[in-house]
N, CA, C and O atoms as a Tripos MOL2 file, in Angstrom:
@<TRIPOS>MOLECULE
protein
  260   259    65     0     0
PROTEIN
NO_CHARGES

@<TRIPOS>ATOM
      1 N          80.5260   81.7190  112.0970 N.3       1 UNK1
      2 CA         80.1490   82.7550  113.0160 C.3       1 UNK1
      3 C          80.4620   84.1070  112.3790 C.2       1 UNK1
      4 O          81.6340   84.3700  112.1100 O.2       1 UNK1
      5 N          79.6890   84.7990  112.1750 N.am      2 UNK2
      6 CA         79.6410   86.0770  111.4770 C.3       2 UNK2
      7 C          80.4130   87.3460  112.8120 C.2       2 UNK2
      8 O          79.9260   87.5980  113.9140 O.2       2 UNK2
      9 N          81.7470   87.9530  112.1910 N.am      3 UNK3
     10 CA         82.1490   89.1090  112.6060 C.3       3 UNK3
     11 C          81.7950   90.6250  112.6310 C.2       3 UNK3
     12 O          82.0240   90.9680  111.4710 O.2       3 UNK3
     13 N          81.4170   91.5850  113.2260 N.am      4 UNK4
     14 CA         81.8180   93.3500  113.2370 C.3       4 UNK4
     15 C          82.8640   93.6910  112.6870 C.2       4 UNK4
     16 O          83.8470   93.3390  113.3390 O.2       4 UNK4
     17 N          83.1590   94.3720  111.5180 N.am      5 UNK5
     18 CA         84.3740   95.1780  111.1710 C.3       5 UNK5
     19 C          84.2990   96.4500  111.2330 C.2       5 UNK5
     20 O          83.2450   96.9870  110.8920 O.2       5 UNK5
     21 N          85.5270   97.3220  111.7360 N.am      6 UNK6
     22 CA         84.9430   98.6450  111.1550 C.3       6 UNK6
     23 C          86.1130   99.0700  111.1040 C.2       6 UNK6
     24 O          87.1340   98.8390  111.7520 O.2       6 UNK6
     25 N          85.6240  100.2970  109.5120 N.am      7 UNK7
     26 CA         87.2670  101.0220  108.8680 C.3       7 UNK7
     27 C          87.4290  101.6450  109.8770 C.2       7 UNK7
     28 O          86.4850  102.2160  110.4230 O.2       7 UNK7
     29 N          89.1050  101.6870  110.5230 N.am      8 UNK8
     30 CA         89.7950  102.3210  111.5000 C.3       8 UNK8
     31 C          90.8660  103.6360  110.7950 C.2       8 UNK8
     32 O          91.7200  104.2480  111.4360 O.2       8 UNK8
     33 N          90.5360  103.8370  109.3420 N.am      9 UNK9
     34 CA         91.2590  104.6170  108.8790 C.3       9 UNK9
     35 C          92.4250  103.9890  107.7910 C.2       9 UNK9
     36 O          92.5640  102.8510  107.3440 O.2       9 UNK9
     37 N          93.0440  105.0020  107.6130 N.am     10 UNK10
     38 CA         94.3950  104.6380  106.8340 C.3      10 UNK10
     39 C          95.9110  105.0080  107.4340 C.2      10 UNK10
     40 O          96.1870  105.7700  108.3600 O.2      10 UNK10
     41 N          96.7280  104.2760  106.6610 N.am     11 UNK11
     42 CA         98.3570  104.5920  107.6420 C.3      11 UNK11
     43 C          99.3320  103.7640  106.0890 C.2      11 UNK11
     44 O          99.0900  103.2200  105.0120 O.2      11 UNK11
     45 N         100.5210  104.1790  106.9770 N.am     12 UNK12
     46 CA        101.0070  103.8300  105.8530 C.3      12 UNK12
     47 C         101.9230  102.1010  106.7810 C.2      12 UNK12
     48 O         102.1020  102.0490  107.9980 O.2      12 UNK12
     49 N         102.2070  101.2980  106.0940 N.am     13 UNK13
     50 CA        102.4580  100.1060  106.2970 C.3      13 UNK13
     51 C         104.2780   99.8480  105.8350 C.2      13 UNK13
     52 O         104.5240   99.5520  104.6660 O.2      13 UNK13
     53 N         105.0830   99.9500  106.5440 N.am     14 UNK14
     54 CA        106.3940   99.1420  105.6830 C.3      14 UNK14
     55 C         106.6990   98.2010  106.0760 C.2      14 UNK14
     56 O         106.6880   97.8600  107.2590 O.2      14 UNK14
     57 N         107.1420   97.3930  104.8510 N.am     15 UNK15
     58 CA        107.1990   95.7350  104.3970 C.3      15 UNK15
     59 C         108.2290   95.8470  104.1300 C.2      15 UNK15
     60 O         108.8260   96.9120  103.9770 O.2      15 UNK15
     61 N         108.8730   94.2060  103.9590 N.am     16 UNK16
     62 CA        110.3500   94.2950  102.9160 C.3      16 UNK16
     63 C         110.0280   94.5440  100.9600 C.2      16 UNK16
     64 O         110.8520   94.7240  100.0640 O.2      16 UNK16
     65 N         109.1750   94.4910  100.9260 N.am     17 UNK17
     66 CA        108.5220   95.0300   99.7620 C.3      17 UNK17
     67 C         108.2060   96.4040   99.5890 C.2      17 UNK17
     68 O         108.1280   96.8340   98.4380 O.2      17 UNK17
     69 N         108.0300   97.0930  100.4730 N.am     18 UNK18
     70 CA        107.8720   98.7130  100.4160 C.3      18 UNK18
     71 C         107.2040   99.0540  101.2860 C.2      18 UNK18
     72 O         106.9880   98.3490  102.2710 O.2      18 UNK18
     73 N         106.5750  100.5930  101.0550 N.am     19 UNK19
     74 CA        105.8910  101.3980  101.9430 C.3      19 UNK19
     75 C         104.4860  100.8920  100.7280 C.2      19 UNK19
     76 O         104.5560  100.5700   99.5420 O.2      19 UNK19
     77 N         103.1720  101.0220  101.7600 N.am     20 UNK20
     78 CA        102.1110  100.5620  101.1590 C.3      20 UNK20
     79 C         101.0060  101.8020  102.2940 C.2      20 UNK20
     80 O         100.9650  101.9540  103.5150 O.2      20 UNK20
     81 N         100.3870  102.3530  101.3480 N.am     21 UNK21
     82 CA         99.1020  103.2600  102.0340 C.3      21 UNK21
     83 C          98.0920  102.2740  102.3090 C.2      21 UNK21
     84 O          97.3140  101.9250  101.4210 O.2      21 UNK21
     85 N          98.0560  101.8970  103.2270 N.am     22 UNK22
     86 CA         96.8670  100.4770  103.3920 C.3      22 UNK22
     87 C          95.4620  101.5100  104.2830 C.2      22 UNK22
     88 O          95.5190  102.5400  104.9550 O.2      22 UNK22
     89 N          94.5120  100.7760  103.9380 N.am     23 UNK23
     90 CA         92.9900  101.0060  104.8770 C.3      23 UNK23
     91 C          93.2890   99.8990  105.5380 C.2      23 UNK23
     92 O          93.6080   98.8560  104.9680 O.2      23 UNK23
     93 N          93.1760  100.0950  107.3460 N.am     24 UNK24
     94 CA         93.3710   99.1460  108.5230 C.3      24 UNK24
     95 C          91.4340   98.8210  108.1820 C.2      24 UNK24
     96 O          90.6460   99.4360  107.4650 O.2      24 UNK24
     97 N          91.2420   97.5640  109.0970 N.am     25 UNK25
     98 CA         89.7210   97.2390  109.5430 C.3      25 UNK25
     99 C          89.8150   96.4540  110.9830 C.2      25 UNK25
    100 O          90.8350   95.7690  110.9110 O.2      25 UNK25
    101 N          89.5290   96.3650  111.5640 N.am     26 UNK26
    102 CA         89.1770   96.2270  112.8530 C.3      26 UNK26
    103 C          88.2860   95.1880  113.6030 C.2      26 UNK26
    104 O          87.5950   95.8520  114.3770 O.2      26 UNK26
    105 N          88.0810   94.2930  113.6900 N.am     27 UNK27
    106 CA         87.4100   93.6660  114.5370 C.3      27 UNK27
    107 C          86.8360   94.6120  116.1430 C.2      27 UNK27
    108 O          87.6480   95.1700  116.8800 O.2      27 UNK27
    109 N          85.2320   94.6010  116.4200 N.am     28 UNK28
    110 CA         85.0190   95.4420  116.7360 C.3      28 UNK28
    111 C          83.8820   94.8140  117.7330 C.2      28 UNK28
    112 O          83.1670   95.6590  118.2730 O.2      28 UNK28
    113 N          83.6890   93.7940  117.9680 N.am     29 UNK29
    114 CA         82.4000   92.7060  118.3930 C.3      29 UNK29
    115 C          82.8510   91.9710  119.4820 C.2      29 UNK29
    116 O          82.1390   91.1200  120.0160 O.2      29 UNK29
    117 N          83.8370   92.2000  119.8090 N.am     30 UNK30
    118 CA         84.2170   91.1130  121.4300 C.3      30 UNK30
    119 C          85.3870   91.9700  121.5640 C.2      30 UNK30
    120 O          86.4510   91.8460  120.9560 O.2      30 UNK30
    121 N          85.0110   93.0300  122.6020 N.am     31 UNK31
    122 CA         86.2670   93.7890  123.2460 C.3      31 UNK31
    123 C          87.7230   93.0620  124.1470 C.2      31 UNK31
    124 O          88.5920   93.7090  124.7300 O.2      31 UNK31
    125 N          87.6360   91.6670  124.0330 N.am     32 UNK32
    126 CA         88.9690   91.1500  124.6250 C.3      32 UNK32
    127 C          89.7770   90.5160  123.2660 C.2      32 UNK32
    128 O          90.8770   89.9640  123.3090 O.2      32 UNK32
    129 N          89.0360   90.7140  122.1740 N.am     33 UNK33
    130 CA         89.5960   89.4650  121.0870 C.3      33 UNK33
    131 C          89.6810   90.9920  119.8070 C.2      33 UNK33
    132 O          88.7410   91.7760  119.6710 O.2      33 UNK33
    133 N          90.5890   91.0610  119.2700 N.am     34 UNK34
    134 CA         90.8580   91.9520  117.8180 C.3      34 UNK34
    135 C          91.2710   91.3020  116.9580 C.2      34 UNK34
    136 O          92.0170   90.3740  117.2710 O.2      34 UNK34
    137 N          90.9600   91.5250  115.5740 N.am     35 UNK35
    138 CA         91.5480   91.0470  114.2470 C.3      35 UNK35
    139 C          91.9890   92.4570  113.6740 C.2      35 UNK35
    140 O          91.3800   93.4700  114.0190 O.2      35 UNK35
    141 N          92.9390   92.4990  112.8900 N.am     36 UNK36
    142 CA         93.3320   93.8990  112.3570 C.3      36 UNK36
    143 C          93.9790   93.1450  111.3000 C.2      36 UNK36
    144 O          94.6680   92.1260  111.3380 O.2      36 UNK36
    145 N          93.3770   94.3050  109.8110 N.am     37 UNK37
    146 CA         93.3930   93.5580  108.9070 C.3      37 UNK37
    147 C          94.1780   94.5790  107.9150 C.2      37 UNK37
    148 O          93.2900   95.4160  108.0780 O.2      37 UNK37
    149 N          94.7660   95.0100  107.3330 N.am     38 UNK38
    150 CA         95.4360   95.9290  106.4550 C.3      38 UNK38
    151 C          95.7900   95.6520  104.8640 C.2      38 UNK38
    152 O          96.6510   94.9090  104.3930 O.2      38 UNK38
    153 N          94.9280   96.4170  104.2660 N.am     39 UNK39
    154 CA         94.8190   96.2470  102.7150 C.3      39 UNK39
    155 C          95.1480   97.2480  101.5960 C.2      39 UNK39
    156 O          94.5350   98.3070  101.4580 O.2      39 UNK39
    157 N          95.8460   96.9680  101.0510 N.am     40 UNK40
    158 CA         96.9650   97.9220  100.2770 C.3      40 UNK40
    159 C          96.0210   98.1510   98.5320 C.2      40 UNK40
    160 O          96.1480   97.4700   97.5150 O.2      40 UNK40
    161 N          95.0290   99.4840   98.8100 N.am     41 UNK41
    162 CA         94.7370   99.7310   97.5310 C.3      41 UNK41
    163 C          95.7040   99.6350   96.1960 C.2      41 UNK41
    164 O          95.1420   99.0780   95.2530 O.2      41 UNK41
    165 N          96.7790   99.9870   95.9950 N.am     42 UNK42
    166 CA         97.8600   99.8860   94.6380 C.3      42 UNK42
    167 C          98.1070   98.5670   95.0850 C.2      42 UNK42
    168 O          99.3210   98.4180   94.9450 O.2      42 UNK42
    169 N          97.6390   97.5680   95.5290 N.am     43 UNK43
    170 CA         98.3110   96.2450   95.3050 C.3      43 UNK43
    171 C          96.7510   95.5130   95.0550 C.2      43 UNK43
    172 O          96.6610   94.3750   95.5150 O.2      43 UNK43
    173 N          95.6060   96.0310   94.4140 N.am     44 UNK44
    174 CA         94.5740   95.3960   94.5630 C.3      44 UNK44
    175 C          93.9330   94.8780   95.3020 C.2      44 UNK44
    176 O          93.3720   93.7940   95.1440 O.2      44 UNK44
    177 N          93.9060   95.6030   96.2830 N.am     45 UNK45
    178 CA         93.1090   95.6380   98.1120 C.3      45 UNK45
    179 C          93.4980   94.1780   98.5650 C.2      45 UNK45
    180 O          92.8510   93.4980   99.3620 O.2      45 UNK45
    181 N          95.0330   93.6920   97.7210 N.am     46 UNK46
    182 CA         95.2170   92.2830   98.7420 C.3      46 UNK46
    183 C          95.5560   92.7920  100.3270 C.2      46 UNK46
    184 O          95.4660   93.8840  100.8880 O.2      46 UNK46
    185 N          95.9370   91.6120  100.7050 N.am     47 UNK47
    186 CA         96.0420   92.1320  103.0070 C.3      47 UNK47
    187 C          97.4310   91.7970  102.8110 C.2      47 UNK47
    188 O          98.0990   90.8320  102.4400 O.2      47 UNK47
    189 N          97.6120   93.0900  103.2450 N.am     48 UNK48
    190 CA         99.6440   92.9670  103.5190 C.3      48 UNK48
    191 C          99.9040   93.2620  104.3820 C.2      48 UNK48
    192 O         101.0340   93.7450  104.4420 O.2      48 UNK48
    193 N          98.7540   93.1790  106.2010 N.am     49 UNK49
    194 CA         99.3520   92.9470  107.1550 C.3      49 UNK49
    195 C          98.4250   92.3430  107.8440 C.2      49 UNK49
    196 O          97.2770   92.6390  107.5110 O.2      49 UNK49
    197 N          98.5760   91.3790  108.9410 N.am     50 UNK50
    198 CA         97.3820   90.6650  109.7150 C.3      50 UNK50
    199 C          97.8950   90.9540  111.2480 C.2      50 UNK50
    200 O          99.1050   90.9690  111.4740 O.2      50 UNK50
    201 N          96.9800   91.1750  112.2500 N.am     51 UNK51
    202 CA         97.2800   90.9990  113.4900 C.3      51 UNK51
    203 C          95.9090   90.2740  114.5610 C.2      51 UNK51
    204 O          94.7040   90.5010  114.4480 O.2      51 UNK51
    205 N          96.4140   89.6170  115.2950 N.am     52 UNK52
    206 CA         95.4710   89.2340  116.2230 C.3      52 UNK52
    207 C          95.7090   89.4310  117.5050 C.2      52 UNK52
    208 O          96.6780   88.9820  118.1170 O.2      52 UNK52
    209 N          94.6530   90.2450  118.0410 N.am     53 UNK53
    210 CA         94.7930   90.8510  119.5790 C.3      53 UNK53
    211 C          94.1500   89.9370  120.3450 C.2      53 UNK53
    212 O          93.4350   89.1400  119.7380 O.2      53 UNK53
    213 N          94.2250   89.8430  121.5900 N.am     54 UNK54
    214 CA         93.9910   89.1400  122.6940 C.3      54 UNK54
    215 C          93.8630   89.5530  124.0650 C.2      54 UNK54
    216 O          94.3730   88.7890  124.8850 O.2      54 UNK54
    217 N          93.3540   90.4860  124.4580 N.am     55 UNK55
    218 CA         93.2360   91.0670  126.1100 C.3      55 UNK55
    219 C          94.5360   92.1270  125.8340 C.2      55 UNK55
    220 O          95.4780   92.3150  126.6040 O.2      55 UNK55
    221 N          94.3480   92.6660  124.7150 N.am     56 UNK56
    222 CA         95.6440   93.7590  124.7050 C.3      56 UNK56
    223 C          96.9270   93.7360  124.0080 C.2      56 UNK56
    224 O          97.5890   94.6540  123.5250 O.2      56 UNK56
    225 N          97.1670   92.2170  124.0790 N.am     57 UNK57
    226 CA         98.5160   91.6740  123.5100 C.3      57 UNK57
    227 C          98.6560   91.4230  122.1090 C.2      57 UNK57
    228 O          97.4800   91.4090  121.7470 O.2      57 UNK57
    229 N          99.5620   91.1530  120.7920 N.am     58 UNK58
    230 CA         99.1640   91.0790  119.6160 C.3      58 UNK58
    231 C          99.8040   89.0290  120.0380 C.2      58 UNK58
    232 O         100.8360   88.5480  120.5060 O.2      58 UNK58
    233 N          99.0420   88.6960  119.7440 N.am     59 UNK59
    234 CA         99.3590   87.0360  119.9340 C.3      59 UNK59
    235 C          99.6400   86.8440  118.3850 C.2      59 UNK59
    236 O         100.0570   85.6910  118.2750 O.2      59 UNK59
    237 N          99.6130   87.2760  117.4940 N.am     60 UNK60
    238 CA        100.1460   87.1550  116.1210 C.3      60 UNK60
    239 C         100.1420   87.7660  115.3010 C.2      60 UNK60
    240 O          99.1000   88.3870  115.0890 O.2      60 UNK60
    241 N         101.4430   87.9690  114.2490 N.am     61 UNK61
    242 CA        101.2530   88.8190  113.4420 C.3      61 UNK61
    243 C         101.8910   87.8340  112.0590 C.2      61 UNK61
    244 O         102.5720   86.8230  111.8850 O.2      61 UNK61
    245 N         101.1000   88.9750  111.1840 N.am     62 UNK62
    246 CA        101.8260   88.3940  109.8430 C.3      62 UNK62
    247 C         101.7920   89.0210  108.7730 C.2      62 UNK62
    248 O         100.7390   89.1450  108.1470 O.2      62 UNK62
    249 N         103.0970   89.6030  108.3110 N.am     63 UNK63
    250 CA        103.4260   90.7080  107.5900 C.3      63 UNK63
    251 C         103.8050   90.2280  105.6370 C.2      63 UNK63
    252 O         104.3480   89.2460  105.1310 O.2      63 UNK63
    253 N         103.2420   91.3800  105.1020 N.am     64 UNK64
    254 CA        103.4320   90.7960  103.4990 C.3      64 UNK64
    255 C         105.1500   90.4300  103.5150 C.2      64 UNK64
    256 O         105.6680   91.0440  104.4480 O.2      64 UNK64
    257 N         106.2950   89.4940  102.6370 N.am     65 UNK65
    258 CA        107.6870   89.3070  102.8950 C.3      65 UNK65
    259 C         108.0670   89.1940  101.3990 C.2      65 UNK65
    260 O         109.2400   89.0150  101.0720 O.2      65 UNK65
@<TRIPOS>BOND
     1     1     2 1
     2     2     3 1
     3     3     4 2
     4     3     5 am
     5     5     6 1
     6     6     7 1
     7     7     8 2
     8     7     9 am
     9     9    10 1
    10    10    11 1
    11    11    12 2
    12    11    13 am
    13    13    14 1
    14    14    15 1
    15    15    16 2
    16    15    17 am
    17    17    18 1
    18    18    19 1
    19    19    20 2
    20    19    21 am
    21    21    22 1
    22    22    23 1
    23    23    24 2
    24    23    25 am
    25    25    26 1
    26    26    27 1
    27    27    28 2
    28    27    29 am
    29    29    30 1
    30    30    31 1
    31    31    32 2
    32    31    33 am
    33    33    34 1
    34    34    35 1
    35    35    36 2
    36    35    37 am
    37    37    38 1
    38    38    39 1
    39    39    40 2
    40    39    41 am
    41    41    42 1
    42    42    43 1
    43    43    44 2
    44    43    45 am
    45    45    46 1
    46    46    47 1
    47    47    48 2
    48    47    49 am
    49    49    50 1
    50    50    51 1
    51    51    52 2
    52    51    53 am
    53    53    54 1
    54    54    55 1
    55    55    56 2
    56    55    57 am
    57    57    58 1
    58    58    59 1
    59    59    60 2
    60    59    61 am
    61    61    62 1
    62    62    63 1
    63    63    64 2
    64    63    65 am
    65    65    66 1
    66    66    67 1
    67    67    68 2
    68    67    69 am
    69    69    70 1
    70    70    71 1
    71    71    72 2
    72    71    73 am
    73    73    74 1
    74    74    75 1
    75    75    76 2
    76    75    77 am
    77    77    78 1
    78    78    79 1
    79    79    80 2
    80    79    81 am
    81    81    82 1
    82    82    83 1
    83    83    84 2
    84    83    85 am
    85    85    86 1
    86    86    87 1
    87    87    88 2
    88    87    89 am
    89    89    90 1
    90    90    91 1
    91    91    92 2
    92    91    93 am
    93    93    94 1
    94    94    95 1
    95    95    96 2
    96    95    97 am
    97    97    98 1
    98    98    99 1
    99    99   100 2
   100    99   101 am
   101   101   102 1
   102   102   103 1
   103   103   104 2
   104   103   105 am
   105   105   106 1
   106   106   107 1
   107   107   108 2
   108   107   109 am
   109   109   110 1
   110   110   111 1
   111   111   112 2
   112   111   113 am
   113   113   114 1
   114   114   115 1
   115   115   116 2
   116   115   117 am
   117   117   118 1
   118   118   119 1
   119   119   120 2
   120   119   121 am
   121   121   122 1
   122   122   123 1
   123   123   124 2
   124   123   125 am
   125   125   126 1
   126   126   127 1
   127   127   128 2
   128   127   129 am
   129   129   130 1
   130   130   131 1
   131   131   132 2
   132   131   133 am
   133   133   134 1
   134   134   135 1
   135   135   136 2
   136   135   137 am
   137   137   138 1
   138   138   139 1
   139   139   140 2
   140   139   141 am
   141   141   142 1
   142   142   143 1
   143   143   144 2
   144   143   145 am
   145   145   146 1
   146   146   147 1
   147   147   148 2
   148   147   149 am
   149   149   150 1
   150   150   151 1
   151   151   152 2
   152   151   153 am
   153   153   154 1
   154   154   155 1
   155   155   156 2
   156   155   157 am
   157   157   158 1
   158   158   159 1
   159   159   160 2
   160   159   161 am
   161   161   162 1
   162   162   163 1
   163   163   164 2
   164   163   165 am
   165   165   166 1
   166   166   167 1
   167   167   168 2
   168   167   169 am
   169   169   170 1
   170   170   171 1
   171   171   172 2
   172   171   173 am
   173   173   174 1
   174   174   175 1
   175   175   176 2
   176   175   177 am
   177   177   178 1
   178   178   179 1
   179   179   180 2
   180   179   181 am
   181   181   182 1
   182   182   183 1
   183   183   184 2
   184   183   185 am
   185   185   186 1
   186   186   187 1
   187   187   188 2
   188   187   189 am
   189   189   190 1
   190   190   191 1
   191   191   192 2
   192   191   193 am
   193   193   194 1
   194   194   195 1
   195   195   196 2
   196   195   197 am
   197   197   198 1
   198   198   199 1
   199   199   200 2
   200   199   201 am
   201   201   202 1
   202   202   203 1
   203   203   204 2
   204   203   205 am
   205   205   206 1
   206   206   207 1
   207   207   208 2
   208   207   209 am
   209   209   210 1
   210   210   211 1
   211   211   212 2
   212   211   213 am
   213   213   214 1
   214   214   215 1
   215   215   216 2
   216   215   217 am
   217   217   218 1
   218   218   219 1
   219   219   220 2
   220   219   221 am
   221   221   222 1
   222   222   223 1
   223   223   224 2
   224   223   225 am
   225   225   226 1
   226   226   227 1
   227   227   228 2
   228   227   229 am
   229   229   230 1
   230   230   231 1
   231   231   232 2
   232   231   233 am
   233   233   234 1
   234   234   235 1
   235   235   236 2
   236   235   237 am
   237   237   238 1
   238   238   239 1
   239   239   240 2
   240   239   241 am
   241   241   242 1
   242   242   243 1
   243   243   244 2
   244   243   245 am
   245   245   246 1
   246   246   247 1
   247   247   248 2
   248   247   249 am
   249   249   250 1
   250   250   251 1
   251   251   252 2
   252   251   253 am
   253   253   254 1
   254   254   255 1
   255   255   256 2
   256   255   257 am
   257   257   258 1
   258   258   259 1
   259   259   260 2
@<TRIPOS>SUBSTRUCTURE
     1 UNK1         2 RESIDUE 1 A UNK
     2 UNK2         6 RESIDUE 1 A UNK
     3 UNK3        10 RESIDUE 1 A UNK
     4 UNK4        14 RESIDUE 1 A UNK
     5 UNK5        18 RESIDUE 1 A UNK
     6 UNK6        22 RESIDUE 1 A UNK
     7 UNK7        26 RESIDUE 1 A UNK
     8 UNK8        30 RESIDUE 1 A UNK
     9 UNK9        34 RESIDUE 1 A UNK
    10 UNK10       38 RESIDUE 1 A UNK
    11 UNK11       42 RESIDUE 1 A UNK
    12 UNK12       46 RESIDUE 1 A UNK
    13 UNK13       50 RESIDUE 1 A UNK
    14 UNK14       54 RESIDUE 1 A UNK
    15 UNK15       58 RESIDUE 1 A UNK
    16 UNK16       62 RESIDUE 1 A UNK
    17 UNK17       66 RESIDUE 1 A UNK
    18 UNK18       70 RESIDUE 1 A UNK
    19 UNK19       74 RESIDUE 1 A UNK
    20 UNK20       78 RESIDUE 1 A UNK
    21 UNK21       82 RESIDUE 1 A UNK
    22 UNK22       86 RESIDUE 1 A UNK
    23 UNK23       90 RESIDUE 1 A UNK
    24 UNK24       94 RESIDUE 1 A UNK
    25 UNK25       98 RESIDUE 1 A UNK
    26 UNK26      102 RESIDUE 1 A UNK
    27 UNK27      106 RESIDUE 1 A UNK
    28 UNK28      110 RESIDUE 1 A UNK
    29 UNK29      114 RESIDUE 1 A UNK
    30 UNK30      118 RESIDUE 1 A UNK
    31 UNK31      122 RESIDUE 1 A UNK
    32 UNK32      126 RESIDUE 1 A UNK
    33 UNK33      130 RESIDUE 1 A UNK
    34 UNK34      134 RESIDUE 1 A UNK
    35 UNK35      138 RESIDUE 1 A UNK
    36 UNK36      142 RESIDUE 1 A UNK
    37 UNK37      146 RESIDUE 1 A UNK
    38 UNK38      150 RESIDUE 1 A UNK
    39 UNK39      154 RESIDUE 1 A UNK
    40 UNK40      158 RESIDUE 1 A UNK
    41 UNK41      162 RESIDUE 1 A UNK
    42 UNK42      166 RESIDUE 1 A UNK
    43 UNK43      170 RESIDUE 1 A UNK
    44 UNK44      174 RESIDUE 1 A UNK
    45 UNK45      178 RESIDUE 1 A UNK
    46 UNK46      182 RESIDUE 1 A UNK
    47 UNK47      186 RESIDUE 1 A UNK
    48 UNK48      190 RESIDUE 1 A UNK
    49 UNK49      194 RESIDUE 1 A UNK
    50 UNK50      198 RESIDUE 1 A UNK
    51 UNK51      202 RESIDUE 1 A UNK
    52 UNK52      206 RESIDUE 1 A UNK
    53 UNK53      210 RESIDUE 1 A UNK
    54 UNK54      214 RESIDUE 1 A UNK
    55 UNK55      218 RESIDUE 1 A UNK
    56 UNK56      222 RESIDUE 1 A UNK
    57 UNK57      226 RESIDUE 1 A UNK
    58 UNK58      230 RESIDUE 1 A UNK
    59 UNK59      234 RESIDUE 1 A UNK
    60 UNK60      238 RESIDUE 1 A UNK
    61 UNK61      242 RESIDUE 1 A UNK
    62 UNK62      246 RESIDUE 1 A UNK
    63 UNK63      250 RESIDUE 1 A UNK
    64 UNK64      254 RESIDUE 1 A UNK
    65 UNK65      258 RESIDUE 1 A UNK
């Protein structure tokens, strides 16, 4: 099933690994359900933070360690 993303900007991210300038992306296609995705250009646009929204709530997260 194919998703909507859209860049929500940049922020800065701290990990137990450091501070990371990440570009957030957004899940943007079913206003009760979010994916938020955070990707750290100086680390080779890997994802060093994940979240999943749910009617508002973050029902999971998962942070680079």
């Amino acid at each position: 099933r194919p998703y909507r993303f859209a860049l929500k900007g940049s922020e800065v991210v701290k990990t137990t690994q450091g501070e990371f300038e990440a570009l957030r992306l957004e899940r943007v296609d079913d206003p009760n359900k979010s994916l938020r995705l955070w990707f750290a250009p100086a680390r080779g646009h890997s994802i060093i933070k994940v979240e999943n929204v749910s009617k508002g709530e973050v029902k999971l997260r998962m942070e680079l360690q």
